[in-house]
C-alpha positions as CSV (number, residue, x, y, z in Angstrom):
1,X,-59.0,-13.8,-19.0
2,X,-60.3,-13.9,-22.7
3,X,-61.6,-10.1,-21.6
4,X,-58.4,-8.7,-20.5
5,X,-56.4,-10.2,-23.6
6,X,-59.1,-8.8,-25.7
7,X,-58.5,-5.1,-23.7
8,X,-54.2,-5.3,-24.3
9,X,-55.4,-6.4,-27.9
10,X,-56.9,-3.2,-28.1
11,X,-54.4,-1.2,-26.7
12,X,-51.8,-1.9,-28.6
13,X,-52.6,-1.2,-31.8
14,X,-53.5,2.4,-30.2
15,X,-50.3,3.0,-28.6
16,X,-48.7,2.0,-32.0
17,X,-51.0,4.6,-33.8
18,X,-49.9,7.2,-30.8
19,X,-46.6,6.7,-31.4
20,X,-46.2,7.0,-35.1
21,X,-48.2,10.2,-34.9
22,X,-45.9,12.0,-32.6
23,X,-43.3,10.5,-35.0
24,X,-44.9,12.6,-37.8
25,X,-45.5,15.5,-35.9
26,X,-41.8,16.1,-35.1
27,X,-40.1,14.6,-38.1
28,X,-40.2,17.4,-40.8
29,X,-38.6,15.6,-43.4
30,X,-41.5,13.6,-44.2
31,X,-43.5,16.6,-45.1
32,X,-42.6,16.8,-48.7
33,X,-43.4,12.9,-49.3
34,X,-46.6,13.3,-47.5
35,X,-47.4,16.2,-49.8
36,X,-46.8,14.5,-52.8
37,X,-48.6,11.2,-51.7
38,X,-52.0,12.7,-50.4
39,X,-51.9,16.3,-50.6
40,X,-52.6,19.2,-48.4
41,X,-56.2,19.2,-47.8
42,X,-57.6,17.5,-44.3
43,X,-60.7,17.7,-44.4
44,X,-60.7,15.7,-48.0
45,X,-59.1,12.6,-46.2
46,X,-61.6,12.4,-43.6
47,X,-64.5,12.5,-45.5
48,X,-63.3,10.0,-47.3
49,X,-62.2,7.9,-44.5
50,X,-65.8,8.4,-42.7
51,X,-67.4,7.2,-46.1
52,X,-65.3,3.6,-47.0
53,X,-64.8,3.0,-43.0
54,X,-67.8,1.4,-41.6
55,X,-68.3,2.5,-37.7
56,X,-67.4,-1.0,-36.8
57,X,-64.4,-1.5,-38.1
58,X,-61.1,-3.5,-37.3
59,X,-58.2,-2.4,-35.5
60,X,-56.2,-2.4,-38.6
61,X,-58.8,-0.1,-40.3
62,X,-58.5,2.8,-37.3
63,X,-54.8,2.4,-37.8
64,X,-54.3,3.2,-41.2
65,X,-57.4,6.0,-40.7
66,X,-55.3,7.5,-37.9
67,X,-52.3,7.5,-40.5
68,X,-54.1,9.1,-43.0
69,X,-55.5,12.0,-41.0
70,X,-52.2,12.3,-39.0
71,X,-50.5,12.8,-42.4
72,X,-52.8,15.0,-43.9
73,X,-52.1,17.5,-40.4
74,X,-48.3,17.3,-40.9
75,X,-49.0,18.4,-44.3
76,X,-51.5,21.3,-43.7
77,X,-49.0,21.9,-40.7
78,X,-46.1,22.4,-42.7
79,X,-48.3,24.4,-45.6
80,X,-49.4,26.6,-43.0
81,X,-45.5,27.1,-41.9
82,X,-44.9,28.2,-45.0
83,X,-47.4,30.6,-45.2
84,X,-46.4,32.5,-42.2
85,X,-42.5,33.1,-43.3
86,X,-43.7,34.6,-46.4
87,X,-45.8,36.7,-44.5
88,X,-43.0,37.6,-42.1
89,X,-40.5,38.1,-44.9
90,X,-42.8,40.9,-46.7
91,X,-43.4,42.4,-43.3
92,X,-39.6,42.7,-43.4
93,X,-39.1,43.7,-46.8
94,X,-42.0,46.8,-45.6
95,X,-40.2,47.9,-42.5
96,X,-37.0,48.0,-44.4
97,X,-38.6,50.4,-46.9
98,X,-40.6,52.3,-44.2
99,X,-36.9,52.8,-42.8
100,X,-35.4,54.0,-45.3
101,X,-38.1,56.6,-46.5
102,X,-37.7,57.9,-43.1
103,X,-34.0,58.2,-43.0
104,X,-34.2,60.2,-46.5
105,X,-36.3,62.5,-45.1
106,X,-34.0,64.1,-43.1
107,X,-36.1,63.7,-39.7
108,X,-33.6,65.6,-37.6
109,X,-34.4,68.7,-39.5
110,X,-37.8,68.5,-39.6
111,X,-37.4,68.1,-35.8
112,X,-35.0,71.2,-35.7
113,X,-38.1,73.3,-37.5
114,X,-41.1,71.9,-36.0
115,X,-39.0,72.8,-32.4
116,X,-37.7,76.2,-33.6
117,X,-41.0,77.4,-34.8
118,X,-43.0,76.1,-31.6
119,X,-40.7,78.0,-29.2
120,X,-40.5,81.3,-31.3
121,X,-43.9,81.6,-31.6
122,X,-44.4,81.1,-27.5
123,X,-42.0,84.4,-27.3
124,X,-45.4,87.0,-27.8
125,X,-47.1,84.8,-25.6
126,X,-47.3,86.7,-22.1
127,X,-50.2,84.4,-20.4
128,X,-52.8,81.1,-20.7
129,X,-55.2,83.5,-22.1
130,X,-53.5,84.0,-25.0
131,X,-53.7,80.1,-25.8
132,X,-57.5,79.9,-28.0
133,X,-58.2,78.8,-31.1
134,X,-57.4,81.4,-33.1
135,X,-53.9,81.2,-31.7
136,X,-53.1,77.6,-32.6
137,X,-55.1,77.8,-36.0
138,X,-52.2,81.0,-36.9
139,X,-49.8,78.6,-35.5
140,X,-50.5,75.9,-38.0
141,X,-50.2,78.4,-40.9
142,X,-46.5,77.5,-41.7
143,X,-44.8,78.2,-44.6
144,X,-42.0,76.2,-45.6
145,X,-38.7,77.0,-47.8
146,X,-35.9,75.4,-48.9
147,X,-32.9,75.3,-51.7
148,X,-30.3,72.7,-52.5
149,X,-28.2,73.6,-55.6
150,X,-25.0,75.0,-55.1
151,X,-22.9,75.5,-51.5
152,X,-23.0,79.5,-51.3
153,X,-27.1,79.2,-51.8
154,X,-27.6,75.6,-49.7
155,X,-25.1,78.1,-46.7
156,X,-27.4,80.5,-47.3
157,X,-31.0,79.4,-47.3
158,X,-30.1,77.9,-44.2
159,X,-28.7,80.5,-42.0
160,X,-31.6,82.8,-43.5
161,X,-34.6,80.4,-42.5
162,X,-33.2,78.7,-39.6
163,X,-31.9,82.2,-38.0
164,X,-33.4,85.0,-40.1
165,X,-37.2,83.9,-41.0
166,X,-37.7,81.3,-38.2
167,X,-36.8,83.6,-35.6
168,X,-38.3,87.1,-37.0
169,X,-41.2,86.0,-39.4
170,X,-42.9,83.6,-36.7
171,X,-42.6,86.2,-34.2
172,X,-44.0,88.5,-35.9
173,X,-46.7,86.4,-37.1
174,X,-47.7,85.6,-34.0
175,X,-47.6,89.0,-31.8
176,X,-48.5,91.2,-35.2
177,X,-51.6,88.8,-36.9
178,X,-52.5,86.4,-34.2
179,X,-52.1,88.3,-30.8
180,X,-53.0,91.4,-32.8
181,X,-50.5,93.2,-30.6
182,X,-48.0,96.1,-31.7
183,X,-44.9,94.5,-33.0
184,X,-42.0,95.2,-31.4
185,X,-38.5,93.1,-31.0
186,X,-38.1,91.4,-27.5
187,X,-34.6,90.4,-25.9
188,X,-35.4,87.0,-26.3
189,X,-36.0,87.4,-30.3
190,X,-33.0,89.0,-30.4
191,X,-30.8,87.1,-28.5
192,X,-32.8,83.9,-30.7
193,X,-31.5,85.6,-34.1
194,X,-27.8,86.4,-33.3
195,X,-27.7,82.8,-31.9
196,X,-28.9,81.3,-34.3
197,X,-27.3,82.8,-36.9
198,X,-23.7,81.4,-35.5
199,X,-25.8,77.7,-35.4
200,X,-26.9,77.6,-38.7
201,X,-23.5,79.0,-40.3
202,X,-21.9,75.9,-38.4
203,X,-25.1,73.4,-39.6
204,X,-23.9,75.0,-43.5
205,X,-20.1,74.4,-42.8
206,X,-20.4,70.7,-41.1
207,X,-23.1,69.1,-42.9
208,X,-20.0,69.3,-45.8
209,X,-17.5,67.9,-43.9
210,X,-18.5,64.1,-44.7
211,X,-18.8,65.2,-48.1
212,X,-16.2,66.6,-49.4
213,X,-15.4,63.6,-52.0
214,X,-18.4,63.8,-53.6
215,X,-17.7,68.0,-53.7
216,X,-15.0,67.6,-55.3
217,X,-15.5,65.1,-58.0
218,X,-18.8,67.3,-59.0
219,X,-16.7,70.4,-58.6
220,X,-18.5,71.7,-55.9
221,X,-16.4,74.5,-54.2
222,X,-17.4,73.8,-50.8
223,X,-15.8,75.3,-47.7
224,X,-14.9,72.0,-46.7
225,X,-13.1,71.7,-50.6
226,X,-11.7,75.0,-49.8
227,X,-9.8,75.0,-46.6
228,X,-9.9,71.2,-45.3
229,X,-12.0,69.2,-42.9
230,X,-9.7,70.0,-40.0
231,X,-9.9,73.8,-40.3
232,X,-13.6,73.7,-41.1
233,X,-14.1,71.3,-37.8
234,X,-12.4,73.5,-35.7
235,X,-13.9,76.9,-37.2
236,X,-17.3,75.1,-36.3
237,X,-16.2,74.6,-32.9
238,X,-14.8,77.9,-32.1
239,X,-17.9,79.5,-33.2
240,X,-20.3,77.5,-31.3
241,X,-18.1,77.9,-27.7
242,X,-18.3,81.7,-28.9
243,X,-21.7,81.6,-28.9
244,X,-22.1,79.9,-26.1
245,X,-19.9,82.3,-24.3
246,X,-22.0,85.4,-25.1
247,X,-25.1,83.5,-24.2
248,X,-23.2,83.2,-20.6
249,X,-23.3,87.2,-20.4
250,X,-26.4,87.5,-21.8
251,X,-27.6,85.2,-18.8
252,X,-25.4,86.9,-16.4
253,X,-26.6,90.6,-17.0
254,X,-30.0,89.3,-16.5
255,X,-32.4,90.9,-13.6
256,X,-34.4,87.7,-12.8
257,X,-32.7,85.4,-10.4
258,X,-34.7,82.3,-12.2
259,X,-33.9,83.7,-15.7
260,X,-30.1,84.1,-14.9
261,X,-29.7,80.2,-13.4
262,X,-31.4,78.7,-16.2
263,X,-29.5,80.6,-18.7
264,X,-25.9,80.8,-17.0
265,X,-26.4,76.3,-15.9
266,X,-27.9,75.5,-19.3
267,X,-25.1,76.9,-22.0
268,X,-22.7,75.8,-19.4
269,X,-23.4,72.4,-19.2
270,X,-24.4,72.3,-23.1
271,X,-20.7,73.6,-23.5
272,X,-18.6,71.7,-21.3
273,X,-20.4,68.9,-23.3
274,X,-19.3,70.5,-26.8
275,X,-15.9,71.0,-25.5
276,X,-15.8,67.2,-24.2
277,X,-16.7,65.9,-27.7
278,X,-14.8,68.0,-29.2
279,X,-11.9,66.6,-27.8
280,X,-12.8,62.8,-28.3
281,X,-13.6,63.6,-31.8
282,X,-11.1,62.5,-35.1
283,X,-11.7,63.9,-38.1
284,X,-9.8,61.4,-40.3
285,X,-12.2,58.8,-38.6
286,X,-15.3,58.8,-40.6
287,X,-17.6,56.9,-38.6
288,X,-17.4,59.9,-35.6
289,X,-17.6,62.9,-38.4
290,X,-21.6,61.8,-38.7
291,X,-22.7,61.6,-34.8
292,X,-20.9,64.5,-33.9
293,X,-23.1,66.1,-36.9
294,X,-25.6,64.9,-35.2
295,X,-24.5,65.7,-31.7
296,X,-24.9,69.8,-33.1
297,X,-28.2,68.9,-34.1
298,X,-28.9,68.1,-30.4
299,X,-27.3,71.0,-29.4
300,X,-29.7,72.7,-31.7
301,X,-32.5,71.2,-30.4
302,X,-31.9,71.9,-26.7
303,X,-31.0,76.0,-27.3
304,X,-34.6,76.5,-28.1
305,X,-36.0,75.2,-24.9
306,X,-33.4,77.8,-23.4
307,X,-34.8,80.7,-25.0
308,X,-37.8,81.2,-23.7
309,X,-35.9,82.2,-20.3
310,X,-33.9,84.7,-21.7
């Protein structure tokens, strides 16, 4: 009997020390007295607590030992806490930056060049063989140009490297210096220059269309300042579904059955698509004038995987 009192003894203060740990563990609001009261190293406390507690020591002592130590791990806990939202905020604050150093960079038109270059310098290619090192080493020799002053030179340094020296200087690059083959204009370079000379002349007159505020506060006598968003929109449209419309012939008067499907299916669907958003789109909205910008961009993007088949 004296045995089994002695064992429930025991077990009590245990269960008391149990309790008032979990107590700790889940109330936060004790961590800034705990803090100030013993501070936030553990391994401090139980050194000390293994030095003044002898091995045989009351139930009383292991209580308050268990206290201390329990404390001392809400502490470190909540220092540790801490830590890791600091850390997380400055990741933050970094991806935030990251994201807008991107965004400045323009990415869709590096996109636009990196495509246009890649499938204009395929066009001398006429097998595998062709692909050696010499070949993608005068692939990577790339020069690059650009202006941004005034609207008449930002109108034209686009049409001219984005139709003009894309198109021509790349193809010759690679048929004249790399393939070391006569030069001599294809259909498909040809076709690849009048195209793109109606794509970039819209790329000039949209990209001005959100910005005509700012054109006209710094005097800058854009198109868009000129004649108004609304004619400008709709000049950009009618020039791309005329575009579109002479890459239909173009595919139709082809002699290759594959050539003529890819070409007559492709600028059909891309401009049932343009004449789609073009009717869904409001000029004095402002929020659509920017992804229908970007929608041309896609349209961009998608003629150059058509060219190869023309």
């Amino acid at each position: 009997m004296h045995q089994v009192t002695s064992s429930a003894a025991t077990l009590r203060p245990a269960a008391a020390v149990a309790a008032h740990a979990l107590r700790l563990s889940t109330d936060h609001r004790e961590g800034p007295k705990i803090r100030a009261r013993f501070g936030a190293m553990k391994f401090s406390w139980t050194e000390t607590l293994n030095a003044t507690s002898p091995t045989k020591a009351t139930g009383r002592h292991h209580k308050h030992s268990s206290v201390l130590k329990v404390r001392c791990w809400v502490a470190t806990h909540h220092q540790h806490n801490s830590n890791a939202q600091r850390f997380q905020a400055t990741g933050i604050g970094i991806a935030k930056i990251l994201h807008a150093f991107y965004q400045f960079c323009r990415p869709h038109t590096i996109f636009g060049t990196i495509i246009g270059i890649t499938s204009v310098s395929l066009l001398p290619v006429k097998s595998l063989d062709d692909f050696t090192l010499t070949v993608l080493w005068g692939y990577l020799e790339v020069p690059f140009l650009r202006w941004k002053q005034h609207a008449f030179l930002a109108a034209f340094c686009i049409i001219f490297v984005r139709a003009v020296l894309v198109q021509l200087a790349f193809f010759a690059h690679m048929q004249q210096h790399v393939l070391k083959r006569p030069l001599a204009p294809t259909r498909s370079v040809v076709f690849a220059t009048c195209f793109m000379c109606c794509f970039s002349a819209v790329i000039a007159l949209f990209k001005d269309i959100p910005d005509v505020d700012g054109d006209r506060y710094f005097g800058i006598q854009s198109m868009t300042v000129r004649l108004g968003q609304q004619r400008v929109y709709r000049l950009c449209v009618n020039i791309l579904m005329t575009a579109y419309a002479a890459a239909i012939l173009v595919g139709a008067s082809s002699t290759n059955l594959y050539q003529k499907i890819v070409i007559l299916t492709g600028h059909g669907l891309l401009a049932s698509t343009l004449w789609q958003r073009a009717q869904q789109f409001d000029i004095a909205n402002k929020e659509c004038i920017t992804p229908f910008y970007m929608f041309i961009w896609k349209l961009f993007y998608a003629e150059y995987f058509l060219i190869p088949f023309v």
